[in-house]
C-alpha positions as CSV (number, residue, x, y, z in Angstrom):
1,X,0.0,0.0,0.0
2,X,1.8,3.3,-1.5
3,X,1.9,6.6,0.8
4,X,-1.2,7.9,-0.9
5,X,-3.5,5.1,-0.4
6,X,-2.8,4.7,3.6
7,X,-4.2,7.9,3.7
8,X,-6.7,7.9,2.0
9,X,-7.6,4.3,3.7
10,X,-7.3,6.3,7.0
11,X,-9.0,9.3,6.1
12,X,-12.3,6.9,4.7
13,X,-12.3,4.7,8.7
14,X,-12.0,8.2,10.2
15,X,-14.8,9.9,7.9
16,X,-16.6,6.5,9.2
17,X,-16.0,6.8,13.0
18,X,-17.3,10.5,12.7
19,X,-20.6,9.6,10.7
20,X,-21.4,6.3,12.8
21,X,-20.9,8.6,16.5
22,X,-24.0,10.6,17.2
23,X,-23.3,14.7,17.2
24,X,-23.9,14.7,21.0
25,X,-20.5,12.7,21.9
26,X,-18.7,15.3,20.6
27,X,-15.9,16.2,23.5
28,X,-17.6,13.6,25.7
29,X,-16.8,11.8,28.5
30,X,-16.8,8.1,29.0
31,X,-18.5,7.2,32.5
32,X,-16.6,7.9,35.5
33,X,-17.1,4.0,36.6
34,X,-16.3,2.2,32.8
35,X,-12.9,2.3,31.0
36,X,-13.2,1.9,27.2
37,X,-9.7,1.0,25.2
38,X,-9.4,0.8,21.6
39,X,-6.8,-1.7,21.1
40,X,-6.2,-4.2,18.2
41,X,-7.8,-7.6,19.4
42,X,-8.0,-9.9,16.4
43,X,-5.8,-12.0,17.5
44,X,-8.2,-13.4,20.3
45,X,-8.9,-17.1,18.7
46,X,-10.3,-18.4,22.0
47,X,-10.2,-16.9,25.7
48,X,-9.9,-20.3,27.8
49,X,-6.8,-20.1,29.8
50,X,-5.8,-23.6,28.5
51,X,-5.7,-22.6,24.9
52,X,-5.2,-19.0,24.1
53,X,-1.8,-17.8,23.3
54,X,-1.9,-14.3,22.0
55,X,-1.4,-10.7,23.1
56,X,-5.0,-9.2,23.6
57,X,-6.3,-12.9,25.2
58,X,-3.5,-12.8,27.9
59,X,-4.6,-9.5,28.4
60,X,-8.2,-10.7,29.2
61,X,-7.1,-13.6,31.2
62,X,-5.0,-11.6,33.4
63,X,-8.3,-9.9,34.4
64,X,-10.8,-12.6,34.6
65,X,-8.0,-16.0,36.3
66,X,-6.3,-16.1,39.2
67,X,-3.4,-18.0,39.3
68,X,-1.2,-19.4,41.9
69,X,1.5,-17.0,42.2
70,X,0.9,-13.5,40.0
71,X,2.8,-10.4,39.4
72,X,1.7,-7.5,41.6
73,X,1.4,-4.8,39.2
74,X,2.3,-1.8,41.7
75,X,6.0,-3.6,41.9
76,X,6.5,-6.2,38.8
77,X,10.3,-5.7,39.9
78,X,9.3,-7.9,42.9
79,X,8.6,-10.9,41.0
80,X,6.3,-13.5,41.5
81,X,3.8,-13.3,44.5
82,X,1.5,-15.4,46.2
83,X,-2.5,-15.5,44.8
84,X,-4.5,-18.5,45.2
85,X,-1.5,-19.9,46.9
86,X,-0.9,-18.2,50.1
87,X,2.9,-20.1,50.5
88,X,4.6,-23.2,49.5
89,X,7.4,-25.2,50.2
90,X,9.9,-27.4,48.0
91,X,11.2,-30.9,48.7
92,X,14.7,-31.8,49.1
93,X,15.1,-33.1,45.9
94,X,13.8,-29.9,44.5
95,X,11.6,-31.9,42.7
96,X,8.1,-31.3,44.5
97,X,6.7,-27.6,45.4
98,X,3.8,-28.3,47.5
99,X,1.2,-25.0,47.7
100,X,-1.1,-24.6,50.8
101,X,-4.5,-22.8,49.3
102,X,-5.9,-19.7,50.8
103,X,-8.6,-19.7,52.3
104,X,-12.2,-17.8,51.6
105,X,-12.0,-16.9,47.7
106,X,-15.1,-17.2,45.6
107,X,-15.4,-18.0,41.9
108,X,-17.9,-16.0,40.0
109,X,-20.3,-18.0,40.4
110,X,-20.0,-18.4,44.0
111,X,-18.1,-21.5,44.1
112,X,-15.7,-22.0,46.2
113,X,-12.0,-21.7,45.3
114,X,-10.6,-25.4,46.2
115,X,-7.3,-27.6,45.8
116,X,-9.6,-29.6,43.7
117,X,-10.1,-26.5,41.6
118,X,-6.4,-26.6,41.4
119,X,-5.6,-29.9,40.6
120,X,-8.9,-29.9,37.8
121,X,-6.9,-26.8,35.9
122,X,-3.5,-28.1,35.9
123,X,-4.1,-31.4,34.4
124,X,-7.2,-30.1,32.5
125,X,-4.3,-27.7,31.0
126,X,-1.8,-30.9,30.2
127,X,-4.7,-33.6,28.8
128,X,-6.0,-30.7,26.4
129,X,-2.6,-30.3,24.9
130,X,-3.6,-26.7,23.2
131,X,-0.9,-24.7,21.8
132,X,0.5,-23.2,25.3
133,X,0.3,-26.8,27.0
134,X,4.4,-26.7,26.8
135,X,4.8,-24.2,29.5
136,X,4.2,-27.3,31.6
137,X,4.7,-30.1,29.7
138,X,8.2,-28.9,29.9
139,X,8.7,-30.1,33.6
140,X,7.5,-33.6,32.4
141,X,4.0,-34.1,33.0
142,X,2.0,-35.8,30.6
143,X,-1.8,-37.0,30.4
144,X,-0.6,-40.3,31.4
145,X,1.0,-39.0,34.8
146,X,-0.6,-36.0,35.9
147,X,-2.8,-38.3,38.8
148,X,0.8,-38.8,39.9
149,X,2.6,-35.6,39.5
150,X,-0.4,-33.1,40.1
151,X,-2.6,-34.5,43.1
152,X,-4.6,-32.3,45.3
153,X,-4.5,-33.5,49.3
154,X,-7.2,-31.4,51.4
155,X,-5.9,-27.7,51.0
156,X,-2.6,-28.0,49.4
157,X,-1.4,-28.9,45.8
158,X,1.4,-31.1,45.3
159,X,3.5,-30.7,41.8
160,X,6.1,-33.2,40.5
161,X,8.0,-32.3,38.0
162,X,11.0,-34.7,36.2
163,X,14.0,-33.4,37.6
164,X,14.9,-30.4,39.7
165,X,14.8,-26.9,38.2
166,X,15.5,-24.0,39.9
167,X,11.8,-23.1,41.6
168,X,11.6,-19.7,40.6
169,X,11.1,-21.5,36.8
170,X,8.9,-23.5,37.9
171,X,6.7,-20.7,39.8
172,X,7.2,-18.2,36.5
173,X,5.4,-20.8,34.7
174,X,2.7,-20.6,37.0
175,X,2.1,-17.0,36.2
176,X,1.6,-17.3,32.6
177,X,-2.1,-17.4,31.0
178,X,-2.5,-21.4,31.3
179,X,-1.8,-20.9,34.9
180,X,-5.0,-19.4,35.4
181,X,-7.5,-21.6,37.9
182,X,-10.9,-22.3,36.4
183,X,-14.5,-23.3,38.3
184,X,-14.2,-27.1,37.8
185,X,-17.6,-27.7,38.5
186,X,-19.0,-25.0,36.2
187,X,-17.1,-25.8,33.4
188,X,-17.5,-29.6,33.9
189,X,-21.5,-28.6,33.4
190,X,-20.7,-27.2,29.7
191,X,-18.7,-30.4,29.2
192,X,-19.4,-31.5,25.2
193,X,-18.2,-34.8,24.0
194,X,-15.2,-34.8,26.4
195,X,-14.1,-32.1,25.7
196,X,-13.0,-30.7,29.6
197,X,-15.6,-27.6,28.7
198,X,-13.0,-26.2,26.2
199,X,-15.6,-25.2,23.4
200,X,-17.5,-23.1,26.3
201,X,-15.3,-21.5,27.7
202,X,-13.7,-20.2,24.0
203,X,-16.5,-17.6,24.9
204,X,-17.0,-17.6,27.9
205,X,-15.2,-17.4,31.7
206,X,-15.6,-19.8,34.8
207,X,-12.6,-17.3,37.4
208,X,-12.1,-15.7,40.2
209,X,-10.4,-13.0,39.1
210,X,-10.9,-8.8,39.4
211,X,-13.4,-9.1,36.4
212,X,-15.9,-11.8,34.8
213,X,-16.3,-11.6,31.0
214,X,-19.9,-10.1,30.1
215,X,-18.9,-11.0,26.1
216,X,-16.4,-11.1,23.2
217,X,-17.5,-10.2,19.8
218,X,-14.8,-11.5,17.5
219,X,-13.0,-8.6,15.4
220,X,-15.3,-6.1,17.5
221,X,-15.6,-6.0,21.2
222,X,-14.7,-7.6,24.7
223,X,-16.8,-6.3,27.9
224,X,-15.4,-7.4,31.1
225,X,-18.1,-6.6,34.6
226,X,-15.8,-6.2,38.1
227,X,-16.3,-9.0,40.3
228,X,-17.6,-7.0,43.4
229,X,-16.1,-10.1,45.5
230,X,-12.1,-9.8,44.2
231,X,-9.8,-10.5,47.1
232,X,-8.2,-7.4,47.0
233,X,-11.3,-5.6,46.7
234,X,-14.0,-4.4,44.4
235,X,-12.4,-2.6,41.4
236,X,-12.9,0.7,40.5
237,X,-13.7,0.2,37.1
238,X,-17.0,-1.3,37.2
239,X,-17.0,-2.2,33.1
240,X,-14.0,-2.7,31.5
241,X,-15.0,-2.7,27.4
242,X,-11.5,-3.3,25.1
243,X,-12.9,-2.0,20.8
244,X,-11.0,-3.2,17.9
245,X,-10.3,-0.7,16.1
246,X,-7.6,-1.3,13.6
247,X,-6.5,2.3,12.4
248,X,-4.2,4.5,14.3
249,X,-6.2,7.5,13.0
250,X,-9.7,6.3,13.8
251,X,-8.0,5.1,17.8
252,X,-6.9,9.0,17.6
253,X,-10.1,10.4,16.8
254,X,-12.2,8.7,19.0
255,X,-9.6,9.6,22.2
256,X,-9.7,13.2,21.3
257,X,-13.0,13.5,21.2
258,X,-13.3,11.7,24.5
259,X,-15.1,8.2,23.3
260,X,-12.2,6.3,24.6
261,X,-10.1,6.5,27.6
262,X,-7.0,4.1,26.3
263,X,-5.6,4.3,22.7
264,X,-3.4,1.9,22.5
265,X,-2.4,1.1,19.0
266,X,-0.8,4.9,18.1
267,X,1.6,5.4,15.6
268,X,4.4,7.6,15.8
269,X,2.5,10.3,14.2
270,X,-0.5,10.0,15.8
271,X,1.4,9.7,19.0
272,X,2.6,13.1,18.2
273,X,-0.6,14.4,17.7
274,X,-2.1,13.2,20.3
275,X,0.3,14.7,23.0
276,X,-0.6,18.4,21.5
277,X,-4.3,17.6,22.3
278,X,-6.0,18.8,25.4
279,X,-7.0,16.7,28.0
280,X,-4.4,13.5,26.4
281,X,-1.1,12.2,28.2
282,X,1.3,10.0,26.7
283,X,3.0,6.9,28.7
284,X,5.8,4.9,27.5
285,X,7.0,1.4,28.9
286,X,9.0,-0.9,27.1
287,X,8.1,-4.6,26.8
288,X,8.8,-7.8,26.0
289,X,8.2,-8.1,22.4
290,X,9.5,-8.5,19.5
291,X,9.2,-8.3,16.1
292,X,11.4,-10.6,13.9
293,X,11.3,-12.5,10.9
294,X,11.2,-16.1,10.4
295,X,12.6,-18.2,7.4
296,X,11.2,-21.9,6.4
297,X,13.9,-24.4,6.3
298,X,11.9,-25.9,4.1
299,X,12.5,-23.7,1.5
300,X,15.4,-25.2,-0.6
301,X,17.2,-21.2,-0.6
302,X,15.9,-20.4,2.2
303,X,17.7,-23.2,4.0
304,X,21.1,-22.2,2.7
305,X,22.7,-20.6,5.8
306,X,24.5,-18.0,3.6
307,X,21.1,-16.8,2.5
308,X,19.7,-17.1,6.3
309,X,22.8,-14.0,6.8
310,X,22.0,-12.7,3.7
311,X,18.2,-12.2,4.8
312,X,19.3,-10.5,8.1
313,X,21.5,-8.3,6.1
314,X,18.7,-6.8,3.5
315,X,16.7,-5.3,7.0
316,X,16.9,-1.7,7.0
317,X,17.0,-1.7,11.3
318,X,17.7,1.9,11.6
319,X,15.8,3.5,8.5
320,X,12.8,2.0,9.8
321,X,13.3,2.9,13.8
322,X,13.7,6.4,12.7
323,X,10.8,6.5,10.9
324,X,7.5,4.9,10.9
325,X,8.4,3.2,13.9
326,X,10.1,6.0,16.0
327,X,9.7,5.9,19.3
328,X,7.6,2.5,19.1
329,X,10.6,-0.1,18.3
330,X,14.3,-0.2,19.7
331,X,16.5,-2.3,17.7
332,X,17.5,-5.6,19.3
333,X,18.7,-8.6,17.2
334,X,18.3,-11.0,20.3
335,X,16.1,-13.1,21.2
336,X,16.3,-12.2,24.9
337,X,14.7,-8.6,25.7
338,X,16.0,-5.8,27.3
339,X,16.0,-6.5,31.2
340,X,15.5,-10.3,30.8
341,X,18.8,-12.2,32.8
342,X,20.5,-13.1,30.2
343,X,19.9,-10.8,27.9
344,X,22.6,-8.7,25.7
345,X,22.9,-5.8,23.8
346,X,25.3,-7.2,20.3
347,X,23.4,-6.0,17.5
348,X,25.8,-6.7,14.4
349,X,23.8,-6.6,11.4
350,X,23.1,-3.4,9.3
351,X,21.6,-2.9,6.6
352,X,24.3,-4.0,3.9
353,X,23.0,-4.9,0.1
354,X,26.4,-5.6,-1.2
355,X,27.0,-7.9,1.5
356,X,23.7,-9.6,0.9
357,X,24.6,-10.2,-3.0
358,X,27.6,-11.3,-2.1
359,X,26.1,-13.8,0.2
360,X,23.7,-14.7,-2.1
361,X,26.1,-15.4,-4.8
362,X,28.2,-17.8,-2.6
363,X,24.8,-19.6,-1.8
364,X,24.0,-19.9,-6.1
365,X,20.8,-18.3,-5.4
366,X,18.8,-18.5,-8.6
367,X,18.0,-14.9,-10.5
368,X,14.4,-14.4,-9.8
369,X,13.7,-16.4,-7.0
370,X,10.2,-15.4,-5.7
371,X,9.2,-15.9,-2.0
372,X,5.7,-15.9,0.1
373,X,5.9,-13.3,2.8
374,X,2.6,-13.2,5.5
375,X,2.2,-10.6,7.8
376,X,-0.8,-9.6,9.9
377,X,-3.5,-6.5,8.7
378,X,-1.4,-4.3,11.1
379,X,-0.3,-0.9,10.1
380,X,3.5,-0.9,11.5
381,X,3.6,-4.7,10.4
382,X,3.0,-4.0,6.4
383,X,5.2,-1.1,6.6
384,X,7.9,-3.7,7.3
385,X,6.9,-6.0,5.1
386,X,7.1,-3.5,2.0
387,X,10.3,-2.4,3.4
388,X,11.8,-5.8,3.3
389,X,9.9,-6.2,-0.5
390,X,12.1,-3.0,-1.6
391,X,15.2,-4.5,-0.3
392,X,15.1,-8.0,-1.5
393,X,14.0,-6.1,-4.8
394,X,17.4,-4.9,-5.3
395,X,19.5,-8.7,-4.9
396,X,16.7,-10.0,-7.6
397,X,14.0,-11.8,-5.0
398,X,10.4,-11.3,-5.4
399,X,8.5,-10.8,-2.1
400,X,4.7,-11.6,-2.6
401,X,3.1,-10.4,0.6
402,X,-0.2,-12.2,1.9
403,X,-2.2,-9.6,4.3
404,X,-4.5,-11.7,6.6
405,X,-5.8,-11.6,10.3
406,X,-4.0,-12.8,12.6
407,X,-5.7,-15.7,13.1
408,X,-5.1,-16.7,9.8
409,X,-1.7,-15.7,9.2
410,X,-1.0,-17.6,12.3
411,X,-2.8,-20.3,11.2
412,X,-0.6,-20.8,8.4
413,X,2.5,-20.1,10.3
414,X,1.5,-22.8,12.5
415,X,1.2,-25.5,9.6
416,X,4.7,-24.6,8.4
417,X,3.0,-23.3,5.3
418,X,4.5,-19.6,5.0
419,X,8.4,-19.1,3.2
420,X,8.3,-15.9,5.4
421,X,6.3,-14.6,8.7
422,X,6.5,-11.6,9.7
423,X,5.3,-11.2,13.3
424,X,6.0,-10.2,16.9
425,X,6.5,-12.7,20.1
426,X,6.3,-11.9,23.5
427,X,7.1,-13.7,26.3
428,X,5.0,-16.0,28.5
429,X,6.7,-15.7,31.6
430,X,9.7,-13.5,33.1
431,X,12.5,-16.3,32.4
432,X,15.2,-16.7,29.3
433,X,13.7,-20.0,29.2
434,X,10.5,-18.1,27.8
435,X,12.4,-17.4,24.8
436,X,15.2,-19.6,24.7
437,X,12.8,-22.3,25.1
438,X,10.7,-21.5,21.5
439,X,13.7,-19.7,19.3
440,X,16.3,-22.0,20.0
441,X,14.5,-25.5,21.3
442,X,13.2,-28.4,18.5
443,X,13.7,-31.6,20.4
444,X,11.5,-33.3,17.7
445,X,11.4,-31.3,13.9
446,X,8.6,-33.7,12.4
447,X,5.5,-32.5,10.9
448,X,4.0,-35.1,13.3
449,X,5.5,-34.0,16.2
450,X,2.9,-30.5,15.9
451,X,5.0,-28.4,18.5
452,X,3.2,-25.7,17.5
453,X,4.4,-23.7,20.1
454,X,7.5,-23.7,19.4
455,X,9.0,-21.0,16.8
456,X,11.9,-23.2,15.5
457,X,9.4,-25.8,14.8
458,X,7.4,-23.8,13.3
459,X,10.1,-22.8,11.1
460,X,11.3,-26.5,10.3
461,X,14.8,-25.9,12.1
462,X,16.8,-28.4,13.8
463,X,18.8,-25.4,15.7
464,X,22.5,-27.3,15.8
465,X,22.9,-27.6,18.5
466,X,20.8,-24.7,20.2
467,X,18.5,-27.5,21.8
468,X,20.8,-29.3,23.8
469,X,22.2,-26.1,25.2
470,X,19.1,-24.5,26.1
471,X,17.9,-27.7,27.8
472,X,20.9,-27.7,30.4
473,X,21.1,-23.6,31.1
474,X,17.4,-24.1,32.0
475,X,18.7,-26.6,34.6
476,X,21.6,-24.4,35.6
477,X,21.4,-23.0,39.4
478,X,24.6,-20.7,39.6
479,X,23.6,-17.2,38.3
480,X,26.1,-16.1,36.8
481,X,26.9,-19.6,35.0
482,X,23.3,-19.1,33.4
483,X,23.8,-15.6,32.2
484,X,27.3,-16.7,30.4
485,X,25.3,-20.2,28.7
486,X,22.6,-17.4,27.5
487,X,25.2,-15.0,26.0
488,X,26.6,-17.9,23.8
489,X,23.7,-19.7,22.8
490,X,22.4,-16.0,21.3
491,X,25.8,-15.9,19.6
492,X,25.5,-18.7,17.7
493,X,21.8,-17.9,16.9
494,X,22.4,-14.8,15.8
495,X,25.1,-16.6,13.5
496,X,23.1,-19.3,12.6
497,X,19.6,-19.1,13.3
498,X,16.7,-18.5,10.3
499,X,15.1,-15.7,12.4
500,X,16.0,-12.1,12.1
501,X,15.1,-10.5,15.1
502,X,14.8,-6.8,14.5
503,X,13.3,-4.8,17.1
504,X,12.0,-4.6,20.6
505,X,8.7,-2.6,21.7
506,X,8.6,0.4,23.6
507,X,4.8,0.5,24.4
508,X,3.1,4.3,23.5
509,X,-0.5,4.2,25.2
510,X,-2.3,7.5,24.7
511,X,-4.6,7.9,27.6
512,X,-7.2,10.7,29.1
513,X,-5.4,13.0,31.7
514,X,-7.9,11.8,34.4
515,X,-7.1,8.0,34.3
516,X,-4.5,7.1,36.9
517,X,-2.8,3.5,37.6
518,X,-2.8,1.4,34.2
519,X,0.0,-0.7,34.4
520,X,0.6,-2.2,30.5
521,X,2.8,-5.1,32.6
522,X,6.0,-4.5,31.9
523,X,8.3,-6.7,29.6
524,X,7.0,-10.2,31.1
525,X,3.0,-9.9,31.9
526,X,-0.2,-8.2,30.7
527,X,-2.3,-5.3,31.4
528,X,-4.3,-5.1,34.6
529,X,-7.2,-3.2,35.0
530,X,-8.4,-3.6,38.6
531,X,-6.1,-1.0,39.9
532,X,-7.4,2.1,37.4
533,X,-9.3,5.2,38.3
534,X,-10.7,8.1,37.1
């Protein structure tokens, strides 16, 4: 899409916000007890903690499940923090982590919060085997041995896992969406066909978090209602609604006039529009994702490794961090982010054509070599995709982009169908194993192995190597031997790997002057609403 035609696109969804508000929301004010976000949310394929896996569902599940251990989001520094769980204690062996339940929490529906409710969620999480099940089949539990390894027993929870990790992996895990502690006996009533009440609660919620979900309209809307029973309190927001609204412009529009409260899909220049308005403040927090791209090893070029360099080398980092994506994207070729343990700051590839063609030559690339690029309907995301188009122009390769949603761009991703994805990951719970574990892990590259969780896998790579390594610095329990065993397996990825990883995201939300306390989570969690007021 050329200059002219992104405005005009923008200019026809703004022209359409305008006619569809009434006259009298001019300059209004949303109610002092309801917090309305525009945010991008078709990604959202299904919003049971067992299965989804994307940005805007975590964001909803953080809301609605309560997990054993959280992340307080007045002091994310502090790490992990007893929820459900009121305290633990670890065996010996530092095999078994045994939690002790608190006492007196309610699910929505009035049920109580029990061990069993525990125990149900866990294994429910492991038998279902959806795309996030890896965050705990990692520590070895499997369909066949969860009555062993996760047993309830009165008020505590006993977890077994194969061997000894360090427990604060174990308890990050926990915190991550398919952590989250669902009503067994509600969700047991919606039971279809055996299905552990997975096609019910796609749409609906069964947790005792801040907020209960009201309704999600794919593509349009989620509504949350505050759960007047929460813990820690009634919320202040009584109605939490999230609208998709894909354009930056239109996300502007509706803030300024004061539709919205949250904007939080701005780009640059909006951003910068948005902080001259009156009544608007910006705030900036950098997170955990990234945007990188990924190339099929199934591709017969593709698979080359001088062309995996020579891929890495046709990314104009700086051009496009100083322009459409000022302010938004830091560059960072690594697949650990800014302020993870581990993490490091080498970024050695620039944006180098000759050294592409010459890499290219050595690899007998054929002239004319034409490529499958998909990349999500998302504004920044398709101005890097026709960035990288113009660049691989210029060594002779044809870039065919395929604009989709996300769901189906992912989709395809997924099945290993796409030469080149263009995406963003972020991670799942503050540990390098979070990353290391999906960019540099394949224990088993079949198709019929479906780890489709994994982003090597996904990309048909075997890693060298990378797998071994990463399976014994998630093991490590010296600090500082960790960090070192992190540092060099993100040298030889960076070397070797068919992902260029080219950015990480500073979060822009542009808000209303009078809301106080959102927290966007940080670089490791999600946005919480139950602390906000107006």
């Amino acid at each position: 899409m050329n200059a002219m035609n992104r405005l005009l696109s923008g200019a026809v969804l703004g022209l359409a916000v305008a006619l569809t508000a009434p006259m009298s929301a001019a300059w209004a004010e949303t109610p002092p007890n309801m917090l309305v976000i525009a945010n991008r949310i078709d990604d959202i394929t299904t919003l049971d903690p067992a299965e989804s896996f994307e940005f805007a569902g975590s964001d909803v599940s953080r809301n609605v499940y309560m997990k054993l251990v959280n992340f307080d989001p007045a002091n994310l520094d502090a790490g992990y923090q007893p929820e459900i769980a009121e305290s633990w204690t670890v065996s010996d062996d530092g095999k078994t982590i045994t939690f002790t339940i608190r006492e007196g929490l309610t699910f929505h529906s009035g049920n109580p919060v029990t061990a069993a409710d525990v125990e149900f969620s866990l294994r429910r999480a492991v038998i279902l085997n959806k795309t996030p099940a890896f965050i705990l089949t990692q520590f070895g539990f499997t369909a066949e041995n969860v009555e062993e390894t996760i047993v309830a027993d009165g008020n505590t929870v006993t977890i077994t896992t194969d061997k000894p990790y360090a427990t604060s992996f174990v308890l990050n895990c926990l915190t991550s969406t398919i952590g989250g502690i669902v009503d067994m006996k509600t969700v047991m009533e919606n039971e279809v066909d055996g299905d552990m009440g997975n096609t019910w609660l796609k749409t609906n919620s069964a947790g005792s978090g801040a907020y209960k979900l009201v309704s999600w309209k794919p593509n349009e809307s989620v509504t949350l209602e505050a759960n007047p029973d929460f813990y820690l309190g009634a919320p202040n927001m009584e109605r939490v609604i999230v609208r998709h609204v894909q354009e930056s412009a239109s996300q502007r529009l509706l803030l300024e006039r004061g539709d919205i409260d949250v904007a939080r899909n701005l780009n640059p220049e909006d951003i910068a529009g948005a902080a001259e308005a009156e009544g608007v403040k910006i705030y900036d927090e950098l997170r955990g994702r990234l945007m990188y791209l990924a190339f099929s090893q199934k591709h017969p070029e593709l698979s080359k490794p001088e062309v995996r360099q020579a891929m890495k080398y046709l990314v104009d980092y700086q051009g496009m961090q100083d322009s459409f994506l000022s302010g938004q994207y830091t560059i960072h070729q690594n697949f650990l982010p800014r302020t993870f343990l581990g993490a490091v700051d080498e970024n050695p590839f620039t944006y180098d054509v000759e050294k592409a063609k010459e890499l290219l030559a050595a690899a007998g690339v054929p002239e004319g070599l034409e490529i499958e690029a998909g990349v999500r309907e998302a504004q920044e995301r398709i101005e890097i995709a026709q960035t990288y188009q113009n660049a691989l122009a210029q060594v002779g390769i044809k870039l065919n982009i395929t604009v989709g949603t996300a769901k189906q761009i992912l989709a395809r991703y997924r099945a290993r169908e796409l030469d080149v994805y263009i995406g963003a990951w972020g991670p799942d719970y503050p540990d390098p194993h979070t990353n290391a574990g999906t960019f540099a892990y394949n224990p088993d590259n079949s198709d019929e192995a479906q780890a489709t969780g994994l982003l090597a896998w996904r990309n048909s790579w075997d890693t060298g190597g990378l797998t071994e390594k990463t399976a014994a610095a998630v093991v490590e329990n010296d600090r500082d031997k960790r960090v070192e065993m992190y540092a060099e397996i993100q040298s030889q990825f960076r070397e070797t790997s068919p992902f260029a990883i080219m950015f990480q995201k500073i979060e822009q939300a542009a808000m209303r002057e009078n809301v106080e306390n959102l927290n966007l989570g940080g670089a490791t969690t999600a946005v919480s609403y139950w602390p906000v007021t107006k």
